[in-house]
N, C-alpha and C positions, 0 to 999 in steps of 0.2 A: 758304309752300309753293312748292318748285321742279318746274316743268314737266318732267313725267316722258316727255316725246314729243321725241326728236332732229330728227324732222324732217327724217331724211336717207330717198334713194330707195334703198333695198336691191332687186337684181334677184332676184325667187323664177319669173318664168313660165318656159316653154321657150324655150330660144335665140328660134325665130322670131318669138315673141309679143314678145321685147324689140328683135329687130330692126325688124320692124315697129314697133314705137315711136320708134325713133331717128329712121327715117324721115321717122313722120309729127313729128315735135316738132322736128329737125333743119329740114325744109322749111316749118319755120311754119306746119303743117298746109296744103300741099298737094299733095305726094306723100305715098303710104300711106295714104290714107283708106280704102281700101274694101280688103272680103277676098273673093273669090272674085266682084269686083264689084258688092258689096253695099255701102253706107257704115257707117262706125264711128266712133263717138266713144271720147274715153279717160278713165275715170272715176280722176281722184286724190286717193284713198282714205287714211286713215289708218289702220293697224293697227291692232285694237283689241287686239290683247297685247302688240306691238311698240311701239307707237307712232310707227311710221318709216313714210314714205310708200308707197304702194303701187299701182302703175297697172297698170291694167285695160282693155282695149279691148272695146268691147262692140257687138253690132248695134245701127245707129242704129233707134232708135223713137222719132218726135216727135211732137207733135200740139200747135198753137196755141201754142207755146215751149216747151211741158213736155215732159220725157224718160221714158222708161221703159228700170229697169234692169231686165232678165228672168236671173233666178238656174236658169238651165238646165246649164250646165256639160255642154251635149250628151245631156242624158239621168243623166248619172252619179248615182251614189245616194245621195250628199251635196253639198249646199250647194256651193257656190262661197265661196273663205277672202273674199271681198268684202262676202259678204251682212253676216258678223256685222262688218266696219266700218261698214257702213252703220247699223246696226242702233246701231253702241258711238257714232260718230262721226258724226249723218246731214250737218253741214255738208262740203262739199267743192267742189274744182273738178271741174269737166269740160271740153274740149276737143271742138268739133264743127266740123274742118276748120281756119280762122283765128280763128276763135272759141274765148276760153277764158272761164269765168262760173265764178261760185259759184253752187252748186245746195246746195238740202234735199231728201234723199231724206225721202219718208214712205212705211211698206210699207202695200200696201194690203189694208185686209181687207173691205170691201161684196163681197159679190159681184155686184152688179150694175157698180159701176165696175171691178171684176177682168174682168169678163165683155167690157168696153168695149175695154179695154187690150188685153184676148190679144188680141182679132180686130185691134187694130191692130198688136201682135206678129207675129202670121204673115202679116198681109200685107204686112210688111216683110220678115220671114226665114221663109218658108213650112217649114224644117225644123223649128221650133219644135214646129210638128203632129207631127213624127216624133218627136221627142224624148222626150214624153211618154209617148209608147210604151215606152220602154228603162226607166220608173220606176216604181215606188209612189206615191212624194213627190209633194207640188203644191210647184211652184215657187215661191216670192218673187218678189213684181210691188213695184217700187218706182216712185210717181213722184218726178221729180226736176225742183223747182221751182227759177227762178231765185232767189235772195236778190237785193232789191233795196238 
């Protein structure tokens, strides 16, 4: 069976979302970490129909080494194209400043650890409260463990 994933980084974000990557990946994560002052990590993601890489910057949410990837997309009325890699692909890297690890997303379904997680969500990126506003949808809560 031949590995059907390239493995190459194809650019799909907006200009500025890949500038800000250069940034941060060019300074060895430490220019471009934060956006409007907030910190960001960058989740590198494999396509789940592509199979080509695919990087994402997302607000930092950490708690005791664990990340949380919150599939907000600003409120918008579908998904983030990240969640279903997570979902096809949950092994990856992430990137949090000079730090790069392998992480296992798991989505989360208790609603009591969901319930843990947003409030550590919004009081990391307090729009996350308004976001919710804009949709129907409940968002995708992912944690994102180191692999050791």
């Amino acid at each position: 069976m031949t590995n059907e994933f390239t493995f190459e980084y194809i650019a799909t974000n907006p200009q500025w979302v890949d500038e800000q990557i250069e940034i941060y990946e060019s300074s060895g994560g430490i220019e471009g970490t934060t956006l409007e002052g907030i910190p960001v990590v960058i989740l590198y993601t494999v396509g789940a129909k592509s199979g080509q890489i695919r990087k994402a910057p997302l607000m930092r949410v950490e708690h005791e080494g664990v990340y949380l990837a919150v599939g907000s997309i600003g409120g918008a009325p579908k998904n983030p194209a990240w969640v279903a890699n997570l979902r096809a692909n949950p092994v990856f890297e992430l990137r949090d400043g000079e730090n790069v690890q392998t992480v296992r997303a798991e989505e989360i379904s208790d609603d009591a650890e969901r319930a843990n997680w947003w409030e550590r969500a919004v009081a990391a990126f307090p729009p996350y409260a308004e976001y919710t506003k804009r949709t129907t949808r409940v968002f995708p809560l992912f944690t994102l463990t180191p692999v050791s």
